[in-house]
C-alpha positions as CSV (number, residue, x, y, z in Angstrom):
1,X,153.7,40.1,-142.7
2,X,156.4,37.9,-141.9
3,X,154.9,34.3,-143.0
4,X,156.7,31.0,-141.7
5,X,155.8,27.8,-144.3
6,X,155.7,24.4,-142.1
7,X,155.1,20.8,-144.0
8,X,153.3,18.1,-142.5
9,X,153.9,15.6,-145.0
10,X,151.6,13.0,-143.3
11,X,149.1,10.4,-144.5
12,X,148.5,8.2,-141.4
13,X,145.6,9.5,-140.5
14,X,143.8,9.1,-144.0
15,X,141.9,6.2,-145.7
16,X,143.9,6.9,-149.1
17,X,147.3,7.2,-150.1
18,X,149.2,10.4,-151.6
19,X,148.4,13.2,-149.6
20,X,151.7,13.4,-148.0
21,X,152.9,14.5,-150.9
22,X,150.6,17.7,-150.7
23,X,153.2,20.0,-149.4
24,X,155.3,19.3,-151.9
25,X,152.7,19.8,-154.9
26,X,151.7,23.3,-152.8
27,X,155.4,24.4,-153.1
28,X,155.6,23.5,-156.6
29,X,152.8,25.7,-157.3
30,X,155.0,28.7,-156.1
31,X,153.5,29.5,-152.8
32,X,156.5,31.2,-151.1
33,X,157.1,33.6,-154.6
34,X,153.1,34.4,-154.8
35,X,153.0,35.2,-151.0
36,X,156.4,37.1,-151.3
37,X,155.3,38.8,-154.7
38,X,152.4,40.2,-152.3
39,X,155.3,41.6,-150.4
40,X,155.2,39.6,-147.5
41,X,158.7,37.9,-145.9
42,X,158.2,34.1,-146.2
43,X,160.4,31.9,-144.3
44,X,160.0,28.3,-145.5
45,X,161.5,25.6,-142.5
46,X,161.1,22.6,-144.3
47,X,159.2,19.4,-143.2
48,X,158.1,17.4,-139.8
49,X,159.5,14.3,-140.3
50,X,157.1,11.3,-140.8
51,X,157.4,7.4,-140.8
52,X,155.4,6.1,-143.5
53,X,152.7,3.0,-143.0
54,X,155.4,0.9,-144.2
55,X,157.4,1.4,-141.6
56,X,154.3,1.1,-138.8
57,X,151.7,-1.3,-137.4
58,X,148.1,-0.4,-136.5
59,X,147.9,-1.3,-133.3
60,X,144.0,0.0,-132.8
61,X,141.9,-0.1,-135.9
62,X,139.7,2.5,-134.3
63,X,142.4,4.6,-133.5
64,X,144.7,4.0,-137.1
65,X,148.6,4.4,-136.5
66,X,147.7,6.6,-133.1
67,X,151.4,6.9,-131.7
68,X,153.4,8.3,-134.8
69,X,149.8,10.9,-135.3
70,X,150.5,12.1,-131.7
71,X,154.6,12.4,-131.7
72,X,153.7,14.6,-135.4
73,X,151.0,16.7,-134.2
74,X,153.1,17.3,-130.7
75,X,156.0,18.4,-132.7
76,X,153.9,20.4,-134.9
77,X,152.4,22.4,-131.7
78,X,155.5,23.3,-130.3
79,X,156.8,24.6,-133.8
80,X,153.6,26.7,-134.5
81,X,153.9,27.8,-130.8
82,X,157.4,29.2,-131.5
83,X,156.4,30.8,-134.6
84,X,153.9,32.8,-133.3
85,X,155.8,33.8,-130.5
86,X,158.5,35.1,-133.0
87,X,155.9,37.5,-134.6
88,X,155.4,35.3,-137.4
89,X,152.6,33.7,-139.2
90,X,152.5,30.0,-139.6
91,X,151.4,29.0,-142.5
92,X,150.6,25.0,-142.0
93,X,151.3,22.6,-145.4
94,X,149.4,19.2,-145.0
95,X,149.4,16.3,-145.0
96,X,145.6,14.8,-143.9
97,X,143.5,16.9,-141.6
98,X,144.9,14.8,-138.0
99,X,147.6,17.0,-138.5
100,X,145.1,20.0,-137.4
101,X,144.9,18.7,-133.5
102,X,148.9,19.7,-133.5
103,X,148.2,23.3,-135.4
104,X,145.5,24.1,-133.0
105,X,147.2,23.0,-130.0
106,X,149.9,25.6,-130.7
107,X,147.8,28.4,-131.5
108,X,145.8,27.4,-128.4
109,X,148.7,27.3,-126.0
110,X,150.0,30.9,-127.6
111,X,146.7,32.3,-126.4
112,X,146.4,30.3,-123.9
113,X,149.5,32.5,-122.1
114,X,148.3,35.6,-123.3
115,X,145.1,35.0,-122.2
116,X,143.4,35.3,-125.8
117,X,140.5,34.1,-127.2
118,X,140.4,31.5,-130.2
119,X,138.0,31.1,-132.4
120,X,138.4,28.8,-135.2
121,X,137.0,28.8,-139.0
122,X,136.9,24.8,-139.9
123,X,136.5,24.8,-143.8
124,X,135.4,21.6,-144.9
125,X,133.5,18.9,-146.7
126,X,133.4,17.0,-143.5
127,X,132.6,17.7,-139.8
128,X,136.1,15.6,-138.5
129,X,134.2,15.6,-135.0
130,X,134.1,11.9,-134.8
131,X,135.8,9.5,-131.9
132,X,136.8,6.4,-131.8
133,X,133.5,5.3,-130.8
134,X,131.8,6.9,-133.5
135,X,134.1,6.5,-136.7
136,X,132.9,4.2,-138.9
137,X,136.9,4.0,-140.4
138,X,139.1,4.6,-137.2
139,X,141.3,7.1,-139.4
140,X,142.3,10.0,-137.2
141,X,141.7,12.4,-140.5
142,X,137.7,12.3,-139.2
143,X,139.2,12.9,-135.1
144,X,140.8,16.5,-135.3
145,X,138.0,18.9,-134.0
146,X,136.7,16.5,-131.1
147,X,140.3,16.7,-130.0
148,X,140.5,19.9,-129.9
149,X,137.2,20.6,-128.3
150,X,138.5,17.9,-125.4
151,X,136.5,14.6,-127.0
152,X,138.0,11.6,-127.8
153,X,141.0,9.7,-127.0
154,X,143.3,11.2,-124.0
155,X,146.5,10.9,-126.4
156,X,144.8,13.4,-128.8
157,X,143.6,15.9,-126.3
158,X,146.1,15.8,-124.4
159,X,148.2,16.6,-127.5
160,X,150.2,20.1,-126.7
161,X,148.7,20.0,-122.5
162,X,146.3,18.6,-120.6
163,X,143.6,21.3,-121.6
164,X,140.8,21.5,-124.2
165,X,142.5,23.5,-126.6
166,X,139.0,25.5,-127.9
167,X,135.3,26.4,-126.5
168,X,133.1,24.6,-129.0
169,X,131.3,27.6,-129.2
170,X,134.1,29.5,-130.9
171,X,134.2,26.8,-133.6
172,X,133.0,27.2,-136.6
173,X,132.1,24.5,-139.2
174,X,131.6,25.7,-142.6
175,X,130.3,24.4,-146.3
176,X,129.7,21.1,-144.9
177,X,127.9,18.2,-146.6
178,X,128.4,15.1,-145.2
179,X,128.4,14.0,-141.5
180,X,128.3,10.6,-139.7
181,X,125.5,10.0,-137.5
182,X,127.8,10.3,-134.5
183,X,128.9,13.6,-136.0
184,X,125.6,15.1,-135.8
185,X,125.4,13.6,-132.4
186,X,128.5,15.3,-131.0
187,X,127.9,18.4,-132.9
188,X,124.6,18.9,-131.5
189,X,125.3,17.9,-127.7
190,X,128.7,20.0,-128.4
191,X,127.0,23.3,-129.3
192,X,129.2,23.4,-132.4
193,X,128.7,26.2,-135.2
194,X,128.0,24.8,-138.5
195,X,127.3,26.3,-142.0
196,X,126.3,23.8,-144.2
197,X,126.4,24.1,-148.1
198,X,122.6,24.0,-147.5
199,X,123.0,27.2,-145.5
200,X,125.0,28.4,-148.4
201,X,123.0,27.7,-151.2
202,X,119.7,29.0,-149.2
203,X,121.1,32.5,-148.1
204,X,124.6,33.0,-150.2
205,X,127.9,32.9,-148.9
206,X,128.0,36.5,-148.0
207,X,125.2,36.1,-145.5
208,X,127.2,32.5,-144.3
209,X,130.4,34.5,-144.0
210,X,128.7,37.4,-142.1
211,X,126.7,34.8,-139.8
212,X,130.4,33.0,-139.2
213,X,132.2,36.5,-138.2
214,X,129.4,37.7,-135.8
215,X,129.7,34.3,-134.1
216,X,133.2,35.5,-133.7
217,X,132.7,38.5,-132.8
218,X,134.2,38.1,-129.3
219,X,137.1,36.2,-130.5
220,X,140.7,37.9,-130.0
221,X,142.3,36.0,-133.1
222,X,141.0,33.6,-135.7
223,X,143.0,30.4,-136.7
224,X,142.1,28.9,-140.5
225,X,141.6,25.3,-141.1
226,X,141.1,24.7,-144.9
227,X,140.6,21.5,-146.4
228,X,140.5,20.9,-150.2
229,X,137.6,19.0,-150.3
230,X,135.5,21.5,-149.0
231,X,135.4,23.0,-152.9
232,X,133.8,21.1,-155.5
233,X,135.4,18.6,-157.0
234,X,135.1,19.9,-160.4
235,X,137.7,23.1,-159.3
236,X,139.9,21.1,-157.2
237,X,139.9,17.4,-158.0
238,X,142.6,16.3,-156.4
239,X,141.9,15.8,-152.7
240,X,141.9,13.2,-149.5
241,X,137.9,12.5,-149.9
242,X,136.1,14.4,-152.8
243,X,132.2,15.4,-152.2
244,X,130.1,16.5,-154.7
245,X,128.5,19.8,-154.2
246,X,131.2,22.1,-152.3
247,X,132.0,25.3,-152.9
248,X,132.8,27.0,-156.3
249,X,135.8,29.0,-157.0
250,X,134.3,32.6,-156.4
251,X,132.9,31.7,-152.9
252,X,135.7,30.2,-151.9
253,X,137.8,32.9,-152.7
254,X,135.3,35.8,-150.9
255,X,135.5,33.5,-147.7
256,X,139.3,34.0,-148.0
257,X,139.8,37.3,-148.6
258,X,136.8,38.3,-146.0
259,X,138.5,36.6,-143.2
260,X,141.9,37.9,-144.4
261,X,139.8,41.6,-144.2
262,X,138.7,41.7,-140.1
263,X,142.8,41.8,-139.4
264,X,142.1,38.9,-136.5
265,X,143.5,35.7,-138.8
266,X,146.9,34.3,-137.0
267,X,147.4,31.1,-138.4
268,X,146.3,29.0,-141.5
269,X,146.6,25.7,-142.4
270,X,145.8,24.0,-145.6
271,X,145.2,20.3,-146.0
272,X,144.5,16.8,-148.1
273,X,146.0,17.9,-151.6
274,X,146.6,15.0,-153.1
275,X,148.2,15.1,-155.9
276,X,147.8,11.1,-157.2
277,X,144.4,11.7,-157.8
278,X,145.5,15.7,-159.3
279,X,145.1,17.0,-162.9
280,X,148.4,19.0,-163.6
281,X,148.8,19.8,-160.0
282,X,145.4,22.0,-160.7
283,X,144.5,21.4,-157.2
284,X,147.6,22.5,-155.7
285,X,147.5,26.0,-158.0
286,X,144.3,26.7,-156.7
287,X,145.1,26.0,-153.2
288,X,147.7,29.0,-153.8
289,X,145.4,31.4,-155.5
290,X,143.4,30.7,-152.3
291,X,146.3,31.6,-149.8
292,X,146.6,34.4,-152.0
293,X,143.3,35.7,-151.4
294,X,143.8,34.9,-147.6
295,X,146.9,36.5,-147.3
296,X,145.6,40.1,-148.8
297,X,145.1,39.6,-152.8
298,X,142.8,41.8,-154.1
299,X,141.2,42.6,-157.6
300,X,142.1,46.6,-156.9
């Protein structure tokens, strides 16, 4: 596989400092010799370019530093666009989660032409399916999958075309723990899969992972959205918004390396490492040993 790296080193659309910096920390780690030790070709372009808070005003508190989040995440669609038309696989660095509406928008327009159907794994803590009306913080981090459904403000869903980037019902929401009241609203008038840790601790997270494929089924390619904080804090500390209670290192890695198995996974991105609240980069190692497992790592 011929994987193209990509760095979003953006924090605008987060409540706390230091995840734009998460790139970095992931590249320290060794992703690109890991991956390449797999023998995959990884091509690493650098990083989007991104004005820090200092440099910005809010202008909308319910909509937090909205115009330099939309210029990113348009930039970041045509690039992940262009990758995937090259034959390659873009592998997204973050940055907060905002940074998702510009990776989905370019997977979306790629299938979009070829008249492919995405679904989408959303692996996290937190349902991000929140509007300005509904957010109780106005950071974009909680905005990404209403955008990309076609909810929310017009400058985010209209991020990469005037199009909703992704049926709801090809979404997927999985080891979530805690949602917003206008969340659960949205998710339910939505029709949006979700797999809460509930659902995990109940059945297992082979029975969670199997329910997630089948809702899949009829989905010509898969795109990967995995947030930190969807693991427990006590394996990966150092993230955006830690939750008690997420997933633990073994069911983490059989959710990676069963998607990585059905052959349909195009694109992944990996967000809100934050390495000011890290032990020894510890979160950042395991965020490799996770792409690892996505990207074909096996025990034999």
């Amino acid at each position: 596989m011929n994987i193209h790296i990509l760095g979003v080193p953006m924090d605008l659309g987060a409540g706390h400092r230091g995840v734009d910096m998460g790139p970095s920390a992931i590249r320290i780690a060794g992703v690109q010799e890991r991956l390449q030790a797999l023998g995959h070709a990884v091509t690493d372009s650098g990083d989007i370019p991104i004005k820090t808070p200092e440099q910005q005003k809010i202008r909308d508190p319910k909509l937090k530093y909205l115009p330099e989040i939309v210029r990113a995440c348009s930039i970041l669609a045509g690039k992940v666009e262009r990758i995937l038309q090259a034959g390659e696989f873009p592998l997204v660095l973050g940055g907060d989660h905002s940074i998702a509406i510009g990776t989905v928008a370019g997977v979306a327009n790629y299938c979009r032409d070829r008249k492919k159907t995405l679904g989408v794994v959303w692996i996290d803590a937190h349902g991000d399916i929140n509007t300005a009306e509904t957010s109780p913080s106005g950071n974009v981090h909680g905005m990404p999958v209403a955008a990309s459904i076609g909810l929310g403000a017009p400058e985010l869903t209209s991020v990469g075309g005037q199009h909703r980037k992704v049926d709801p019902r090809n979404v997927v929401l999985l080891g979530i723990r805690d949602l917003d009241d206008g969340e659960k609203k949205n998710i339910r008038s939505q029709k949006v899969n979700i797999m809460t840790m509930d659902d995990i601790d109940r059945t297992g997270m082979p029975a969670v992972i199997d329910r997630t494929l089948r809702l899949l089924k009829h989905c010509d390619v898969i795109h990967v959205s995995l947030d930190l904080d969807a693991m427990d804090p006590s394996v990966c500390p150092g993230v955006g918004t830690p939750v008690k209670g997420g997933l633990n290192y073994r069911e983490a890695h059989l959710l990676m390396e069963t998607i990585a198995a059905t052959g349909r996974m195009v694109s992944l991105e990996v967000v809100e490492a934050n390495p000011v609240l890290d032990v020894r980069n510890q979160s950042a190692e395991f965020a490799v040993e996770l792409l690892q497992s996505g990207f074909g790592k096996k025990i034999l």
